[in-house]
C-alpha positions in Angstrom: 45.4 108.6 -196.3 44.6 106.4 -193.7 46.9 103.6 -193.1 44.2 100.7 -192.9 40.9 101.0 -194.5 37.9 98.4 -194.8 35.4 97.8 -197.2 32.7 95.8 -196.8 30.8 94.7 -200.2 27.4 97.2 -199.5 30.1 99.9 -198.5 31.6 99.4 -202.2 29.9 102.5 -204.3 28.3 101.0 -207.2 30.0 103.3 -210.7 30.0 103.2 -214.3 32.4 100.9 -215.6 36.1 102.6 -215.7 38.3 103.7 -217.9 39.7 100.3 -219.6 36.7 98.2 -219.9 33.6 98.2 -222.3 30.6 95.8 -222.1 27.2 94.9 -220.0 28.7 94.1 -216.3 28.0 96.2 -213.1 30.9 97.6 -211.7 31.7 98.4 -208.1 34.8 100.5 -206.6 35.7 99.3 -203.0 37.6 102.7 -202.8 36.2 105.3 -204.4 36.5 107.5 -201.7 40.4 107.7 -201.7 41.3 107.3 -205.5 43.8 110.3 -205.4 47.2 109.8 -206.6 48.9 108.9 -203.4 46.7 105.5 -203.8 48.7 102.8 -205.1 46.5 100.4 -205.6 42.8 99.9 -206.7 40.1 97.2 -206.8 36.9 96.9 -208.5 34.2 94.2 -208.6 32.4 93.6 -211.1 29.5 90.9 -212.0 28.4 89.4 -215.1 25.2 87.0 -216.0 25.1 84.6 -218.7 26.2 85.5 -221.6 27.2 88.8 -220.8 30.6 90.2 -221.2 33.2 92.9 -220.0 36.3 93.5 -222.6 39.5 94.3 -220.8 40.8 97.5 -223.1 44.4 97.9 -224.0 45.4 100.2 -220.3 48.8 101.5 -219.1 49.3 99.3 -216.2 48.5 95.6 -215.5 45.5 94.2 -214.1 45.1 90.4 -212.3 41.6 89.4 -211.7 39.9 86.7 -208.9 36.9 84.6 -210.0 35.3 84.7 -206.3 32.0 83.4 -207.7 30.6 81.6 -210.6 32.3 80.5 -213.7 33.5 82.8 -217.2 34.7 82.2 -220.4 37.7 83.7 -221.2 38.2 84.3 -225.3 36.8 80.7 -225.7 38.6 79.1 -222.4 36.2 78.3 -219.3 37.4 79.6 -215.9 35.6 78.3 -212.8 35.6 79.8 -209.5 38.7 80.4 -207.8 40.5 80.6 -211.3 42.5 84.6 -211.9 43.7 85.9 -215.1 46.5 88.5 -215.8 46.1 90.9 -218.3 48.8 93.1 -218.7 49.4 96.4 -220.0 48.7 96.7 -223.7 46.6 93.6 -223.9 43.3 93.1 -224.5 40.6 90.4 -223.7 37.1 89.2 -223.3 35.3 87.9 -220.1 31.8 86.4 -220.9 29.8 85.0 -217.6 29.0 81.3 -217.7 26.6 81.3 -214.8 23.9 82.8 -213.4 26.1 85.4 -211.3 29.9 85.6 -211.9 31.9 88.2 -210.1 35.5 89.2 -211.0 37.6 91.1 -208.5 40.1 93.0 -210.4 42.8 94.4 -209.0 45.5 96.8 -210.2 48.4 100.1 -209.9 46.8 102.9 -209.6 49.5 104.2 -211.9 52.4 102.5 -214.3 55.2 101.2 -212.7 58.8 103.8 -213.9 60.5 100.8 -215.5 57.6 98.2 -217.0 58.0 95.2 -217.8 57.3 94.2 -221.8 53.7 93.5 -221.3 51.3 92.8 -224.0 50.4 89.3 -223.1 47.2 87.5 -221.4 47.6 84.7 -218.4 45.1 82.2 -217.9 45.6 80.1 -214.6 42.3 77.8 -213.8 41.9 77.0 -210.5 42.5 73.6 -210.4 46.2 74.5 -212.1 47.1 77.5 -209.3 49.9 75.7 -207.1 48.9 74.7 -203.7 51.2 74.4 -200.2 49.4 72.9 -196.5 51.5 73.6 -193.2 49.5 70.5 -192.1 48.7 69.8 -188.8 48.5 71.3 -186.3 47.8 75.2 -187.5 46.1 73.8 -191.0 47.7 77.2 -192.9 47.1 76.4 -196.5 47.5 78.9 -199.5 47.6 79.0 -203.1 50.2 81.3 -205.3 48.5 82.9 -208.5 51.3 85.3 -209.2 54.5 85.7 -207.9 56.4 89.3 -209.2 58.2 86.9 -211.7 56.9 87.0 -214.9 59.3 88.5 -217.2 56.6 90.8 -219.5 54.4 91.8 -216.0 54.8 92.8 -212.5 52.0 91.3 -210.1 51.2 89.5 -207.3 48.2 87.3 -205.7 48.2 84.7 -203.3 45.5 83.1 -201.1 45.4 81.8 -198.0 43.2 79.5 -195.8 43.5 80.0 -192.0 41.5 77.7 -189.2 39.8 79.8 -187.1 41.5 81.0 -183.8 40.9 79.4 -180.3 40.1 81.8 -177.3 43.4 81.4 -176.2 44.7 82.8 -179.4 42.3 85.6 -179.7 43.5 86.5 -176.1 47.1 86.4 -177.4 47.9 90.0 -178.4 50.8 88.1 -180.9 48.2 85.5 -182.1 47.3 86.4 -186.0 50.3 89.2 -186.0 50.4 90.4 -189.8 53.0 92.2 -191.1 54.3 93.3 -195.0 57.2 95.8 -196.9 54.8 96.6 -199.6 51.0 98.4 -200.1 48.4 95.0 -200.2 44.6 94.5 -200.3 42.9 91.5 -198.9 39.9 90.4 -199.4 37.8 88.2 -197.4 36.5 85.3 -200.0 34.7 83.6 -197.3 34.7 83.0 -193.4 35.9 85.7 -191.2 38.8 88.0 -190.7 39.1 89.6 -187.2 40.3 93.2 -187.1 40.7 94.3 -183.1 37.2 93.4 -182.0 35.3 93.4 -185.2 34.5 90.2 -187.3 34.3 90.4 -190.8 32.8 88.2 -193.6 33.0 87.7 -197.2 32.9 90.7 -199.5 35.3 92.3 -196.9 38.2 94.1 -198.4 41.0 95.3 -196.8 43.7 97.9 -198.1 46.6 98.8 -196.3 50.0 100.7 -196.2 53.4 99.3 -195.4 53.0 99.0 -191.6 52.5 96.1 -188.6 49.1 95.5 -187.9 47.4 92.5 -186.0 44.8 90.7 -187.4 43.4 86.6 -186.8 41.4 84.6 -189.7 38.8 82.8 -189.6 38.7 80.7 -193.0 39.9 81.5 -196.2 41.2 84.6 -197.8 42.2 85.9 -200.8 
């Protein structure tokens, strides 16, 4: 598999809903074309209308879903944009859409962690609860935490992150935007740009990548 691949959302192949979920929303699969077992980790979209929902069935491993647009209800709870929800493995739950177009970005392992955690519950973090940091001036970094690896019944991990768009001088910079991890990640691009080498990239955008250094500069936030 190749170390960095990119999606952009009319490159995501439109599917029947998968295996763990039931209900009336379209369903997308950024990466349907690598899905084999030596993928770690997986990301559908999927959009709802008013009043329509998608139940979460009881699955082996944990999921953690993005509201990136519109607003849900969430077994009687509203959500609004920019609001995630864990549902780990064993649980079960009930998004409805609130809104005229709601999309959820679910993410999740493609297979069950050796040693899991107890699981079984439902997290419900509204946006206006997820903790917030700023670097302040003068790089304007800000970033929100939605999971950490902490939780003692599951075992994910979501943060987002607002960047000021890079100066020439920056771009020129072969150092400026450098972006490195220890672990397999997907971002996705909520809104503004990410810049990959040459190419600019706007919301819908999702990026999945192995262990590895790679450079990359942002251009608004990212999730």
């Amino acid at each position: 598999m190749p170390r960095v691949l990119i999606r952009t959302a009319d490159q995501a192949t439109p599917v029947s809903l998968p295996p763990g979920f039931a209900g009336e929303a379209t369903s997308s699969d950024y990466f349907a074309d690598y899905a084999g077992p030596d993928v770690p980790l997986r990301l559908h979209a999927f959009e709802l209308s008013r009043a329509t929902s998608l139940n979460f069935l009881a699955q082996a491993t944990d999921r953690i879903v993005y509201l990136w647009k519109g607003d849900v209800d969430v077994q009687g709870h509203p959500l609004h944009e920019g609001s995630s929800f864990i549902v780990e493995h064993g649980a079960q739950v009930r998004a409805t859409g609130d809104a005229h177009r709601s999309v959820l970005l679910v993410f999740a392992a493609a297979t069950p962690e050796r040693q899991q955690r107890t699981g079984g519950r439902v997290h419900l973090l509204p946006t206006q609860s997820v903790p917030r940091a700023s670097l302040g001036a003068p790089n304007s970094v800000s970033g929100g935490m939605h999971a950490d690896s902490n939780c003692s019944t599951c075992e994910v991990w979501l943060h987002e992150n607002s960047f000021p768009g890079a100066s020439d001088a920056q771009r020129a910079d072969p150092e400026a935007g450098l972006h490195s991890h220890s672990e397999d990640e997907i971002i996705f691009v909520t809104a503004g740009q990410i810049r990959l080498g040459a190419r600019l990239f706007g919301p819908g955008t999702a990026l999945r990548s192995r262990p590895t250094r790679s450079t990359a500069s942002f251009r608004g936030p990212t999730a």
